[in-house]
N, C-alpha and C positions, 0 to 999 in steps of 0.2 A: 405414573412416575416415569420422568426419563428415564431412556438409558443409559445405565452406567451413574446416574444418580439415588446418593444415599437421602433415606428418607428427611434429613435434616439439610438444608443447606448452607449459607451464610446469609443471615436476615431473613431464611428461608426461602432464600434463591437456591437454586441447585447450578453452581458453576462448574459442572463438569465438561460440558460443551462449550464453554469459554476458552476452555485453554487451547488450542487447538488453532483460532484465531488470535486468541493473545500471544501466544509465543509467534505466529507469521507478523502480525503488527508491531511486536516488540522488537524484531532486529533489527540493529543499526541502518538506521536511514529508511526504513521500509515506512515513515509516515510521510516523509519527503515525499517518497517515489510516487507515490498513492496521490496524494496533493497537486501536484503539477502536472496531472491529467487532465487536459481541460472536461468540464463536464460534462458536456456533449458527443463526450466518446471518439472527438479529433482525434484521428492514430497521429503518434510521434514514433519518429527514429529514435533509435536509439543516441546518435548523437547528439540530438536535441534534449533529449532524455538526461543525459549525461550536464550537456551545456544550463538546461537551468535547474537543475540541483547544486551544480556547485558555482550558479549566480547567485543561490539564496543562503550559503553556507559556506565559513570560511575555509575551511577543511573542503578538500575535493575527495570524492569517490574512486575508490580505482574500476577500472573495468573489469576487473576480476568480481571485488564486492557487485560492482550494478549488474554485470551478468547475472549472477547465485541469485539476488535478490528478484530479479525480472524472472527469472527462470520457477522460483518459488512463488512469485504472483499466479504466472501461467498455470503453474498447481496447485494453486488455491482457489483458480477460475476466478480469481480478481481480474486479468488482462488477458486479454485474447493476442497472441503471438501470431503477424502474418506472414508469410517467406513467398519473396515473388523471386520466379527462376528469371533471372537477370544478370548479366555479369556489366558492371561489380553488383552483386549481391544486397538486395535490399530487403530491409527487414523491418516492419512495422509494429505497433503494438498501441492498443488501445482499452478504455476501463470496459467492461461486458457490468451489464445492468447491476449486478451481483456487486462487483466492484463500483458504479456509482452510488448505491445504497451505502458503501463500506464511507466511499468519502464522504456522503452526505451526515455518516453519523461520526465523523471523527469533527465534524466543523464544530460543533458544542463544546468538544474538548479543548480545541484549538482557541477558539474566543477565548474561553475558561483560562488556558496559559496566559493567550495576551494581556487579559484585564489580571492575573496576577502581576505579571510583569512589570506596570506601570503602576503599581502601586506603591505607594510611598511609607 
């Protein structure tokens, strides 16, 4: 038995290790973020970061939210965080295998919306 799992679970899953990842995937904008990583682990600035999240959503992010949200990837070891000593200041970030796996398994969900969506 896991741990920290009761001997019953739901359908007899034990979701105690789920929520851990559900609550980092579940906050505002965090499927977004996850998403517009290209999959090949292309690091993005954060500018860039910022610029197509709020090409694909009408609501813009502030830099306060995509900091917290970036910052909670990096400690979820979704995104690897890189700092080059440079003035001005550059900062990169890219998916770590860990995090392509994540987006690879959010694409079944994402389909799943779409074809709700268009349904009539």
């Amino acid at each position: 038995m896991a741990q920290g799992c009761l001997p019953i679970g739901v359908n007899g899953v034990c979701l105690s290790p789920v929520t851990k990842y559900l609550k980092l995937i579940s906050s505002k904008w965090m499927i977004f973020i996850i998403m517009i990583f290209p999959p090949d682990s292309t690091p993005l600035r954060y500018s860039e970061i910022r610029k197509r999240i709020n090409n694909i959503n009408s609501k813009k992010i502030s830099d306060t939210t995509l900091a917290s949200r970036l910052n909670d990837l990096e400690d979820g070891k979704i995104l690897l965080r890189k700092q080059f000593n440079e003035i001005p200041p550059r900062v990169e970030y890219r998916l770590t295998p860990k995090g392509g796996e994540l987006q690879n398994s959010l694409q079944p969900l994402i389909g799943w919306t779409i074809k709700e969506c268009h349904k009539k």
